[in-house]
N, C-alpha and C positions, 0 to 999 in steps of 0.2 A: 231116739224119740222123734217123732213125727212132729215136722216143725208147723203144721196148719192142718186140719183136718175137719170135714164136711160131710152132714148127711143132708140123705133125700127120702123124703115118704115117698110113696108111690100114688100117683093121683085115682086110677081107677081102682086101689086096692092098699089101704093103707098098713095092713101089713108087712108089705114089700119094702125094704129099705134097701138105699145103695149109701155107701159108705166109703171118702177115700180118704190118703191122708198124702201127705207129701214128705220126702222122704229126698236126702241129699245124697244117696246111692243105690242103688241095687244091695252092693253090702251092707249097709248098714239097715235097710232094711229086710234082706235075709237074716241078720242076726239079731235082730228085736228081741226081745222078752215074748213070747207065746203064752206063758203059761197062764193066763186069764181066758183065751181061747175056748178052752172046754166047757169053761162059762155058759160064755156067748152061744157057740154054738149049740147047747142043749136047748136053747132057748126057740131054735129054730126047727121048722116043723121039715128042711129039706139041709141034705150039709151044704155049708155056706161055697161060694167059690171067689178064691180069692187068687190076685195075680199082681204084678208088677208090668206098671206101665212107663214109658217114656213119654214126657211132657212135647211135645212139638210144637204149638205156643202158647202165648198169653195175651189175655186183653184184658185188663183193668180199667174202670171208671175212675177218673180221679177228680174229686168235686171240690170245690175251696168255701 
């Protein structure tokens, strides 16, 4: 399971969503659960495209 996960509306076209989540391998997020997918994707008017990225860094605000 995806340990954090974030979307985004699309500001000129709020249809448009981006969607990621984070994931502690490549394997372990090649072998997720899919099967809610077909779902989703019928929902959408183009197929969705999805990929696996590698994180290169991080900036966090940390506020007290």
């Amino acid at each position: 399971m995806s340990a954090a996960a974030r979307g985004f509306q699309g500001l000129n076209d709020p249809r448009v969503l981006l969607y990621f989540g984070q994931w502690s391998s490549r394997e372990t997020y090649e072998t997720r659960d899919t099967s809610h997918l077909a779902r989703l994707d019928a929902l959408c008017d183009e197929p969705p495209r999805r990929a696996y990225r590698q994180q290169l860094s991080l900036h966090e605000v940390i506020s007290s």
